[in-house]
C-alpha positions as CSV (number, residue, x, y, z in Angstrom):
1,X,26.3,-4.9,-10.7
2,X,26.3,-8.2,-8.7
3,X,28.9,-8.3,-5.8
4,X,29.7,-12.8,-5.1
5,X,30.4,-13.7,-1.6
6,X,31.8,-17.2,-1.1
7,X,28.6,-18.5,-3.3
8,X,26.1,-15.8,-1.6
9,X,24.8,-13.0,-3.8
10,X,23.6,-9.4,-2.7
11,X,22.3,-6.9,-5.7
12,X,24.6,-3.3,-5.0
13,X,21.9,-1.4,-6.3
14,X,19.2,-2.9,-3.6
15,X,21.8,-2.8,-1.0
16,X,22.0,1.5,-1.8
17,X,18.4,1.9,-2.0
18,X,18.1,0.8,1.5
19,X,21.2,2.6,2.8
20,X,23.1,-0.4,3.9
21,X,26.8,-0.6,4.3
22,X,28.3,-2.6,1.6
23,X,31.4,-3.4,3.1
24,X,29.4,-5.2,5.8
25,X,26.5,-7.3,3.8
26,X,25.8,-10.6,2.4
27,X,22.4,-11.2,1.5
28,X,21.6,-14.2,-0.4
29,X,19.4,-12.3,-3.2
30,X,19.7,-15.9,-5.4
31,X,18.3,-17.9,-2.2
32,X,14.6,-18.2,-1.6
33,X,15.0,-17.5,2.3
34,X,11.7,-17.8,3.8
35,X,9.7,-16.4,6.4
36,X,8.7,-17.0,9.9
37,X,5.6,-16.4,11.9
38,X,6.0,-12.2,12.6
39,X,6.6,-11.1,15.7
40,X,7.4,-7.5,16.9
41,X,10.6,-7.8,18.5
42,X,13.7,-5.7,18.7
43,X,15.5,-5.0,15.4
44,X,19.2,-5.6,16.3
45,X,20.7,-8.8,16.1
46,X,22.4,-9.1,19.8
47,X,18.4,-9.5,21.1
48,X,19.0,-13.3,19.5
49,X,21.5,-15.6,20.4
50,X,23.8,-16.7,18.3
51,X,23.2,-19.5,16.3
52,X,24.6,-22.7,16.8
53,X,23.4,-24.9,13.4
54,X,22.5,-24.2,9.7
55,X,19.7,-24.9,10.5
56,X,19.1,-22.1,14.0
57,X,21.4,-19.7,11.4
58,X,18.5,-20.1,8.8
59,X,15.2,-19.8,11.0
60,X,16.6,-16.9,12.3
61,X,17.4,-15.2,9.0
62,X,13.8,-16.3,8.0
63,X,12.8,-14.5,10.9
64,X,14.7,-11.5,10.4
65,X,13.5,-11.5,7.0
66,X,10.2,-12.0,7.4
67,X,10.0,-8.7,10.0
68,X,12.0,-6.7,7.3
69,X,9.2,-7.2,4.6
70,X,6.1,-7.0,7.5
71,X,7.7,-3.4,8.4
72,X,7.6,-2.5,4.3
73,X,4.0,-3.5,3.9
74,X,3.6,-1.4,7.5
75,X,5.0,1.2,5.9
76,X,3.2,1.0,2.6
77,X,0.0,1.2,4.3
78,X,0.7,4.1,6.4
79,X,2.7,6.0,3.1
80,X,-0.7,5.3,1.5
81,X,-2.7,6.9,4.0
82,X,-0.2,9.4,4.2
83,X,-0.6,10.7,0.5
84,X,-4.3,11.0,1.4
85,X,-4.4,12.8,4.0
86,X,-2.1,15.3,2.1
87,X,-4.1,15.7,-1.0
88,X,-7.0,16.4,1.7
89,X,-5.4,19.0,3.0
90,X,-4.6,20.6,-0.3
91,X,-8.4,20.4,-0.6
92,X,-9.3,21.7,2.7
93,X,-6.4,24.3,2.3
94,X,-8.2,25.4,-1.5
95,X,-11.4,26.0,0.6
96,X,-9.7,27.9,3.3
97,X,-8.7,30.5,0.9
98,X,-12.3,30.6,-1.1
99,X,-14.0,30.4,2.6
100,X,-11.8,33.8,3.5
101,X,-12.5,35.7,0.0
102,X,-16.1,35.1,0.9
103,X,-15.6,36.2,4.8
104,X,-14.1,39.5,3.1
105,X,-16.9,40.0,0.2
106,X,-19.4,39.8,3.4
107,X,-17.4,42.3,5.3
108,X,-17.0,44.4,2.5
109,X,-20.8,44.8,2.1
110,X,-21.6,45.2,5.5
111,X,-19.0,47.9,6.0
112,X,-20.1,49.6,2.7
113,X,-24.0,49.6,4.0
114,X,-22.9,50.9,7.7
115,X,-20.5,54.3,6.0
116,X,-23.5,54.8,3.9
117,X,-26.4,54.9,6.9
118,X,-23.9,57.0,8.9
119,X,-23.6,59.8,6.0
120,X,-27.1,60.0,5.1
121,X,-28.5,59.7,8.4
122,X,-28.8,63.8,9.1
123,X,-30.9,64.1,5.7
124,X,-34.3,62.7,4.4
125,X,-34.6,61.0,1.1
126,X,-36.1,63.9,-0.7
127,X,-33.7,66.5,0.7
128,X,-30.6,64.1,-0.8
129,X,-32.8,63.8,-3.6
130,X,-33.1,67.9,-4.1
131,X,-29.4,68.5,-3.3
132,X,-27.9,65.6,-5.5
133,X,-26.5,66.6,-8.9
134,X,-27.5,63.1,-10.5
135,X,-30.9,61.9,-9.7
136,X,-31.0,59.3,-11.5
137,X,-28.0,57.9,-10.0
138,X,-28.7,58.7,-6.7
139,X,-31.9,56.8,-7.3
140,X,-30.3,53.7,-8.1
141,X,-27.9,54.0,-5.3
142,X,-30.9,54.8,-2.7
143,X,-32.7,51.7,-4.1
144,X,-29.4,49.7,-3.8
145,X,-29.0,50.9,0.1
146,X,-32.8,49.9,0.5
147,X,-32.7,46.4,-0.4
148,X,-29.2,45.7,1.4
149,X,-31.3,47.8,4.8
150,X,-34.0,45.4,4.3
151,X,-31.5,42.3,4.1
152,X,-29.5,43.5,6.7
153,X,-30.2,40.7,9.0
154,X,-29.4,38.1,6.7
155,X,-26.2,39.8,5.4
156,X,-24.7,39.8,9.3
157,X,-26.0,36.1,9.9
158,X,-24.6,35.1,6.6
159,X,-21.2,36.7,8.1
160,X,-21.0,35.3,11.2
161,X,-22.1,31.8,9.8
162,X,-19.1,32.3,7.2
163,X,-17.1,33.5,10.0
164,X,-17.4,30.7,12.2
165,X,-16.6,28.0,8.8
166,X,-13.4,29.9,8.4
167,X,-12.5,29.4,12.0
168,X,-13.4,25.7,12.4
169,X,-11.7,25.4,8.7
170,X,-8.2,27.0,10.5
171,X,-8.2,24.9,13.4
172,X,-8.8,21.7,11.1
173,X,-6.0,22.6,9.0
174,X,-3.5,23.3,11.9
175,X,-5.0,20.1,13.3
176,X,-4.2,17.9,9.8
177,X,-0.9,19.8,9.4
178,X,-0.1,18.3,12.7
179,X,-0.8,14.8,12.4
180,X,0.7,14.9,8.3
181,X,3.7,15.8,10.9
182,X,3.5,12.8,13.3
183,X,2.6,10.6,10.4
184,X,6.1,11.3,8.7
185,X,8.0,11.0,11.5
186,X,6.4,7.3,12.1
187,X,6.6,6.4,8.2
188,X,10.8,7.2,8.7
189,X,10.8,4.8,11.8
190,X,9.3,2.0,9.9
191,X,12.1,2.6,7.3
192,X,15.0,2.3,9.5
193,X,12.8,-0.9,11.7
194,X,13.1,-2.6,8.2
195,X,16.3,-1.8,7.4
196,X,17.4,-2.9,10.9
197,X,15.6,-6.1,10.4
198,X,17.9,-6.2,6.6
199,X,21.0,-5.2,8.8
200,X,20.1,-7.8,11.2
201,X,20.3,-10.7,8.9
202,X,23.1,-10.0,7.6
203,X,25.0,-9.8,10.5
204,X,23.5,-13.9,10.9
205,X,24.8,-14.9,8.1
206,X,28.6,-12.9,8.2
207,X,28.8,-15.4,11.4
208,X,28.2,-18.8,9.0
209,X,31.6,-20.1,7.3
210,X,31.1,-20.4,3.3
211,X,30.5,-24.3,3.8
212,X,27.7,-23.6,5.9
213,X,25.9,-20.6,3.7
214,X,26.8,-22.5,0.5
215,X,24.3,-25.5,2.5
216,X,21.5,-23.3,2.7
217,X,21.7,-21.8,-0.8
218,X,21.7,-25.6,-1.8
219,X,18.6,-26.5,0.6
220,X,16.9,-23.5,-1.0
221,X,17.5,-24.5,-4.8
222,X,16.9,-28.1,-4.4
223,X,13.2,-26.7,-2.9
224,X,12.5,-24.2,-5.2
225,X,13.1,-26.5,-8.4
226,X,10.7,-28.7,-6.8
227,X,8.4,-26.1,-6.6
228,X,9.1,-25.4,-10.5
229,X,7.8,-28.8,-10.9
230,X,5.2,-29.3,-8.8
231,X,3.9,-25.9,-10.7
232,X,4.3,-27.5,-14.5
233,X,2.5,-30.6,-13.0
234,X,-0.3,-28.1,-12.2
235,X,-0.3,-26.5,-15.4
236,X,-0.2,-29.6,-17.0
237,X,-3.8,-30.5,-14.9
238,X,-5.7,-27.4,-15.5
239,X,-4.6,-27.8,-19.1
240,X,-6.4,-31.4,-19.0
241,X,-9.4,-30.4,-16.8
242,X,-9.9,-27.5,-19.3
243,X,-10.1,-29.6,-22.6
244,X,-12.2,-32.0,-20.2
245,X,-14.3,-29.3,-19.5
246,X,-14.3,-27.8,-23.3
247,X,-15.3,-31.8,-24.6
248,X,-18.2,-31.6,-21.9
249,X,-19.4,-28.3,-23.0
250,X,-18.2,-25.8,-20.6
251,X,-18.9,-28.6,-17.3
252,X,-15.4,-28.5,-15.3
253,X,-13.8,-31.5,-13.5
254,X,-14.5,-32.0,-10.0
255,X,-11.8,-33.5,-8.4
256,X,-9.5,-31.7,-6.2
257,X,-6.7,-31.9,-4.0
258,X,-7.6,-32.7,-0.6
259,X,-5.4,-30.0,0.8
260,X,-4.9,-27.4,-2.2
261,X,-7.4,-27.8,-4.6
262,X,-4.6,-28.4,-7.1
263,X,-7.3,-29.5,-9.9
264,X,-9.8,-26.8,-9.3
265,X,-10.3,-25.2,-12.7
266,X,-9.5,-21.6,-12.7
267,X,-11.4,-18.5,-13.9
268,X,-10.0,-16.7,-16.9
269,X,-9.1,-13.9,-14.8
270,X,-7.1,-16.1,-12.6
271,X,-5.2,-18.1,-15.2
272,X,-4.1,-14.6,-16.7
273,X,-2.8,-13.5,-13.3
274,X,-1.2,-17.1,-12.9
275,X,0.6,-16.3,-16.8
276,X,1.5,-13.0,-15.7
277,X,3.0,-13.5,-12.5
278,X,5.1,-16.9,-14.4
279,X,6.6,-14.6,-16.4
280,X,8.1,-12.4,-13.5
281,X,9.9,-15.4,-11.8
282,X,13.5,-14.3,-11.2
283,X,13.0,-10.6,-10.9
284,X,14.5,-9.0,-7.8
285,X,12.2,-8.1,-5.0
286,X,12.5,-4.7,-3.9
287,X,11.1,-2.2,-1.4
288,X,7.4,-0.5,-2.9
289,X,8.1,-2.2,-6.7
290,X,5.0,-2.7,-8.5
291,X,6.7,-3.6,-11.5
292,X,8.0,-4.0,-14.4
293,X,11.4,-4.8,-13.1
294,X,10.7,-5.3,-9.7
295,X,8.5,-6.5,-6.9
296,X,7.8,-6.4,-3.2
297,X,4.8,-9.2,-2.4
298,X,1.7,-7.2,-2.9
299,X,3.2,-5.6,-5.4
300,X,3.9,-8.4,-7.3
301,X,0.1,-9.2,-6.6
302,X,-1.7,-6.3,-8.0
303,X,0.1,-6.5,-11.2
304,X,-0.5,-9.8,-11.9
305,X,-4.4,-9.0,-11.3
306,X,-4.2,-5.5,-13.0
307,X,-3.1,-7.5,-15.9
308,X,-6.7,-9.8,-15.6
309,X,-8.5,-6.3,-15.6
310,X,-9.2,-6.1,-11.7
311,X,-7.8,-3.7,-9.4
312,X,-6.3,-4.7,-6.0
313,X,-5.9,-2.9,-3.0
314,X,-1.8,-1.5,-2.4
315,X,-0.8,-3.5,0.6
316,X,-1.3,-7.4,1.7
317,X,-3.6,-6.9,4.6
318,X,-6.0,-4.5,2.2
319,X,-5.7,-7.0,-0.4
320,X,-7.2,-9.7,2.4
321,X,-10.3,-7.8,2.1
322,X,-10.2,-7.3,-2.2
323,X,-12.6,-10.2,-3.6
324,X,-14.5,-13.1,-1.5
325,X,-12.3,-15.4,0.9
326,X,-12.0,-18.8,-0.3
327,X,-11.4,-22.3,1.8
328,X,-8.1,-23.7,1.7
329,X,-9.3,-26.8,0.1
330,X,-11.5,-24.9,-2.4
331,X,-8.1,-23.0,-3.9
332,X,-7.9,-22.4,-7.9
333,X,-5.2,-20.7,-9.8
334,X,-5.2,-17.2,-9.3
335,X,-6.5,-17.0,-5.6
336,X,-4.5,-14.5,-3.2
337,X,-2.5,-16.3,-0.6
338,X,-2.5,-14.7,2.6
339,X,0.0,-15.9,5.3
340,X,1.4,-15.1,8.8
341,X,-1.2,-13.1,10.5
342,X,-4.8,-14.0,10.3
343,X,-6.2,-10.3,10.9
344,X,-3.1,-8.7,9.5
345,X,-1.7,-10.7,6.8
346,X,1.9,-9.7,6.4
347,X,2.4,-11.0,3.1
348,X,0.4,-12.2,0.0
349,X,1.2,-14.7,-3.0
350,X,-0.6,-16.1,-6.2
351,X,-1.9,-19.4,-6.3
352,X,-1.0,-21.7,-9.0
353,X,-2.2,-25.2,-7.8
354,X,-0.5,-28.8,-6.6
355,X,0.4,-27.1,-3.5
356,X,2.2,-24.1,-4.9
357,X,2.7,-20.6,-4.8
358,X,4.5,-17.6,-7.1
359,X,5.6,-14.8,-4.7
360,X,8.3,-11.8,-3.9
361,X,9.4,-13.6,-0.6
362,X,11.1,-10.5,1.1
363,X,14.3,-8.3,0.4
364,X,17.5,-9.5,-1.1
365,X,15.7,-12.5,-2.7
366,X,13.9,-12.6,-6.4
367,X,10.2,-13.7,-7.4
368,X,9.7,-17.5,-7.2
369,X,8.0,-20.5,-6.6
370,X,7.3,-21.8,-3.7
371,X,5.1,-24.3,-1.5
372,X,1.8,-23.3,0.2
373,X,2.9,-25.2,3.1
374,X,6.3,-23.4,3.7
375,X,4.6,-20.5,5.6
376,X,2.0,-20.4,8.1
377,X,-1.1,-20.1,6.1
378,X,-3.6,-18.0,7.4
379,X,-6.7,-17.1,4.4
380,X,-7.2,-16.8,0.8
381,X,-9.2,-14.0,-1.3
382,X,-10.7,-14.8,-4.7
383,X,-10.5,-11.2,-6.6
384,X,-13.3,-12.4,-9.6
């Protein structure tokens, strides 16, 4: 269900997922709001001023917005490491328990061969031997005492050696149990810091007067249809420079944008991540999607590439290390677009060429196209 506010759209469903008061919001899911250079900075809106202009209203929404999805791929990365470190504790908890059934076995023995000297010790082998009902059986149970004697050593080494794995195994797990606890409690506080940021916005644009929000949704169309365009002119390139390349007998063009590479031919791999990530435009972006119906940014990214065969790391600063980097003038369709932070990147798109970009630009908005140059662009990865 779609709830209209004086021409600004917010999706109810997204809106619940994040726990957001609905009487209160007005995100503009149908406007491609961008983002700002991230910055760690308080999440409520009172630390800003208020804006003056469309133009203040909308950089600091961009701003806002941009933080929201930063704290998601924050998030993801710690949620991710969080799982981990859980499954290794099942692990280490599964050898805990085999560690103390083979602490017990050893103590078991040990105790068995100590009862046994401490019985026989006031008779001699051949007076057991004369006394005992069963020979044969005391035979085999002598022998059986004579090689544990003669091992004796080794059994209580072996014992303490296993003693002291179960300990240091005990204080690990307490250890991990620990942190898995701290780790939680950190993973909620980058929820609620994104959902602030969410909150945050929308208190920005509840201040604008529907004259002024319907100007921004129209600044945003008019730039995303260019976008659309710019991206069909692209496709309508690499379509030429491939038949060039095919007449040529497999030698591609070289000519390239100076700034984008626009006319770089792509790999096969790339131009099925560039169909696949097309055919997602206009589906909603939302927190940890990887698909089919939704998106968040390197979400959107590793499906797209999962569907060229290649596996991509979860978040957008692991995906800056997936594949080999790749100049900014050097770009081809298909390349991972890295932007905001150059040792952090808080957000990733797809390359499709004459300057532009398919992404999931943060929450409340929907997969589009976009220009490379409407963010701060800090690296690109080529993943094959």
């Amino acid at each position: 269900m779609v709830e209209k506010w004086e021409g600004l759209r917010v999706t109810s469903g997204w809106l619940q997922q994040r726990g957001l008061r609905r009487g209160t919001v007005a995100v503009a899911s149908g406007m491609a709001l961008s983002a700002s250079v991230f910055l760690v900075a308080p999440t409520v809106a009172t630390a800003d001023p208020a804006p003056q202009t469309v133009a203040q209203a909308k950089a600091q929404v961009d701003k806002l917005q941009q933080e929201a999805e930063a704290a998601d791929q924050d998030y993801l990365a710690l949620k991710e490491k969080l799982d981990k470190s859980e499954q290794d504790l099942k692990d280490k908890q599964a050898d805990l328990k085999t560690e103390t059934a083979q602490v017990a076995k050893l103590r078991s023995q040990i105790s068995k061969v100590a009862l046994a000297q401490f019985q026989n010790q006031g008779l001699d082998a051949r007076a057991q031997l004369f006394l005992t009902r069963d020979p044969a059986g005391f035979l085999n149970q002598f022998a059986t005492i004579e090689k544990i004697n003669q091992n004796q050593n080794t059994a209580l080494q072996n014992y303490q050696v296993e003693q002291a794995n179960l300990a240091d195994l005990q204080r690990s797990t307490e250890a991990d149990i620990t942190t898995l606890k701290a780790e939680k409690t950190q993973l909620g506080a980058l929820k609620k810091k994104a959902d602030d940021k969410v909150d945050a916005a929308t208190a920005v644009l509840d201040k604008l007067t529907a004259e002024q929000r319907q100007a921004i949704q129209d600044q945003e169309t008019k730039a995303s249809d260019q976008a659309a365009k710019d991206a069909q002119a692209a496709t309508s390139t690499n379509d030429a420079n491939d038949n060039k390349s095919d007449s040529k007998n497999g030698s591609s063009s070289e000519s390239q944008d100076d700034l984008t590479g626009s006319s770089a031919p792509s790999s096969g791999k790339g131009a099925a991540a560039v169909a696949f990530a097309k055919a997602q435009i206009g589906k909603p972006y939302v927190f940890g999607a990887t698909g089919p119906g939704s998106y968040d940014c390197s979400g959107l990214t590793m499906a797209a590439w999962k569907a060229a065969g290649v596996q991509l790391d979860r978040t957008s600063e692991a995906q800056f290390h997936d594949g080999t980097p790749v100049s900014r003038d050097q770009l081809q369709a298909g390349d991972l677009v890295f932007f905001y932070n150059s040792s952090a990147p808080s957000h990733v798109g797809i390359y499709v060429g004459n300057g532009v970009i398919i992404h999931a630009p943060h929450p409340g908005a929907s997969v589009e196209y976009t220009q490379l140059s409407y963010m701060p662009f800090v690296g690109a990865r080529r993943p094959a």
